[in-house]
N, C-alpha and C positions, 0 to 999 in steps of 0.2 A: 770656466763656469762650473760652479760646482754640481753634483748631481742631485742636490735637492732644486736648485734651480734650474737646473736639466728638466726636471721631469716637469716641474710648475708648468715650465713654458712651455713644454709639449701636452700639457693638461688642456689650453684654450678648446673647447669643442662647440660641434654645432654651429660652425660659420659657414655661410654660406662661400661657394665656388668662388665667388671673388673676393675673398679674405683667404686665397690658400696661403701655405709657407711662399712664401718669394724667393728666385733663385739667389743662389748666396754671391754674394760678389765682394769688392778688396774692400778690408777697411767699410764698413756700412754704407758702402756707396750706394745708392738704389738705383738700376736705370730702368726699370718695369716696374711702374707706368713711367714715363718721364720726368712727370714733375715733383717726384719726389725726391731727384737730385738736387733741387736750388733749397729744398724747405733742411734736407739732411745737410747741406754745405752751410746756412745760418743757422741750424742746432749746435754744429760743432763748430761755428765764428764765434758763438753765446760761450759755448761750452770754454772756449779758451779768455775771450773777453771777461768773463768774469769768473775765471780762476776754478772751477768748476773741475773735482778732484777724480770724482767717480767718473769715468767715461768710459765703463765697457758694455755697459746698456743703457737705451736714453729713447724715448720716445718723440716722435712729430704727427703734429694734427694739421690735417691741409682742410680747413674750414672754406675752399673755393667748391669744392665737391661739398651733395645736396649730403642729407644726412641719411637717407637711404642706401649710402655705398658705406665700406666699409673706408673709414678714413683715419683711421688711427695707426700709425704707422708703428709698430716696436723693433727696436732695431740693438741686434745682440753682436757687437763686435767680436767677442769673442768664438763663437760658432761659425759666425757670415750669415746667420741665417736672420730674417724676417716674420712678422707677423700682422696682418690687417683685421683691427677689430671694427666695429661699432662704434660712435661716442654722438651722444647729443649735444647740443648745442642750445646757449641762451635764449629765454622766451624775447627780452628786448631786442636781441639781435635778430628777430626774427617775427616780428606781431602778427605776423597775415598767418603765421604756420604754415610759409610754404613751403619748408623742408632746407631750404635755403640761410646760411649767415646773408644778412643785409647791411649790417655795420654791427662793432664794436663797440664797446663803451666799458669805462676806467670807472665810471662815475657809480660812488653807493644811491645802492635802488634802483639802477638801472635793470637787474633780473637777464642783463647783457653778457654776452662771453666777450672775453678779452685777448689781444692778440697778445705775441712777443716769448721774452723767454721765460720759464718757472724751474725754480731749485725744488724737490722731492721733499717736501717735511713728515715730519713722523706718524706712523699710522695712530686712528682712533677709532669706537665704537662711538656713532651716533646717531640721530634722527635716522642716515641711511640705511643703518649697517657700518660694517667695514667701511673705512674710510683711509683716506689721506692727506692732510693740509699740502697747501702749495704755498710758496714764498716768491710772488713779482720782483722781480729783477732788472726792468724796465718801466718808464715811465707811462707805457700804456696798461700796465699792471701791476702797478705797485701798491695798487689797495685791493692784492689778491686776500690777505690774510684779512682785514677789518671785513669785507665782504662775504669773508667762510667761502670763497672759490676753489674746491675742494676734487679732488679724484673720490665718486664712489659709485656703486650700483645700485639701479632702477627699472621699474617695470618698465617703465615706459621707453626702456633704451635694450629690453629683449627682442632677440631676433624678431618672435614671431608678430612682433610692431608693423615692421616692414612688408612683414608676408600680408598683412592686413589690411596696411594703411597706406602703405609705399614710404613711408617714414618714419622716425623717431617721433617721440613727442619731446618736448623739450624740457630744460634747466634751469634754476633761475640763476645762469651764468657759469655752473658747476662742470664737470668734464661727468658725465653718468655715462656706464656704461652697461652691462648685460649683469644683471643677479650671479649669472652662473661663472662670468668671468671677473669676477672684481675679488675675490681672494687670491687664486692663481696672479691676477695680474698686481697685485701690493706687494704680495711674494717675492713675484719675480722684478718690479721693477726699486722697491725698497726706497730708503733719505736719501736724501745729497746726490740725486741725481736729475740729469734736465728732461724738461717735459717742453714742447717747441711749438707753439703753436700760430696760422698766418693765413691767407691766401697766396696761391702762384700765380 
């Protein structure tokens, strides 16, 4: 890792106690909490199934957890080390706003989040800020791009949501995550690499 991307990822701040660094273990294996061994073991089944070059940082979203924890998994093979952000979650996948995914949806206008695997496409400045397209890779999202299913940050996906509401507000389908961490995190997670996202 180089040390400009040393420092990004040690830039994330303001998260609460349960998004600390994760102990470092072999190869980005995760085993705290548990289930983020089966979602990291299909990131790196994607990662080889579809030829997937970049694999020394790659993120997983375990959408079984409410959006109130921190569920966005970032994982740096190179260091061993870990990181748990924030990330909302689709208004479709979720109508009642119970903080909860309820189902998935591929379909345009759904305003739904989509499970399966995404390749990193290149940053932009738009509507959000800072951004980053995402490229479906799977037929449960493979109308990531015509839908603009995008990595970027949002109010409504700041810490202090949480402290408030007990949850995120939601996306219409996008991966949003905190204002303060959505450059640090384009920085550091950059193209052509996987973004993994499922229930356990």
């Amino acid at each position: 890792m180089s040390a400009i991307h040393r420092r990004h990822f040690l830039q994330f701040a303001g998260l609460a106690a349960s998004s600390a660094l994760l102990p470092a273990s072999v190869r980005g294996a995760v085993r705290t909490p548990p289930q983020w061994s089966k979602l990291v073991e299909k990131a790196e089944a994607a990662m080889d199934q579809y030829s997937v070059k970049l694999r020394d940082r790659f993120v997983v979203v375990d959408f079984s957890m409410p959006s109130a924890a921190a569920r966005m998994l970032l994982v740096d093979r190179e260091s061993g080390k870990h990181r748990l952000l924030h990330v909302a979650h689709g208004r479709g996948s979720d109508p009642a706003h119970s903080g909860f995914v309820r189902s998935f949806s591929n379909v345009p206008g759904s305003l739904a989040s989509s499970r399966g695997a995404y390749l990193t496409g290149p940053h932009y400045s738009g509507q959000h800020g800072p951004s980053q397209r995402l490229i479906g890779l799977e037929p449960s999202n493979d109308n990531a791009e015509s839908r603009a299913i995008v990595i970027h940050g949002a109010w409504y996906s700041n810490d202090d949501m949480v402290k408030r509401l007990g949850k995120l507000g939601r996306s219409e389908g996008c991966f949003a995550v905190s204002e303060a961490q959505i450059n640090p995190l384009l920085e550091w997670l950059g193209p052509g690499r996987m973004l993994y996202a499922d229930k356990v």
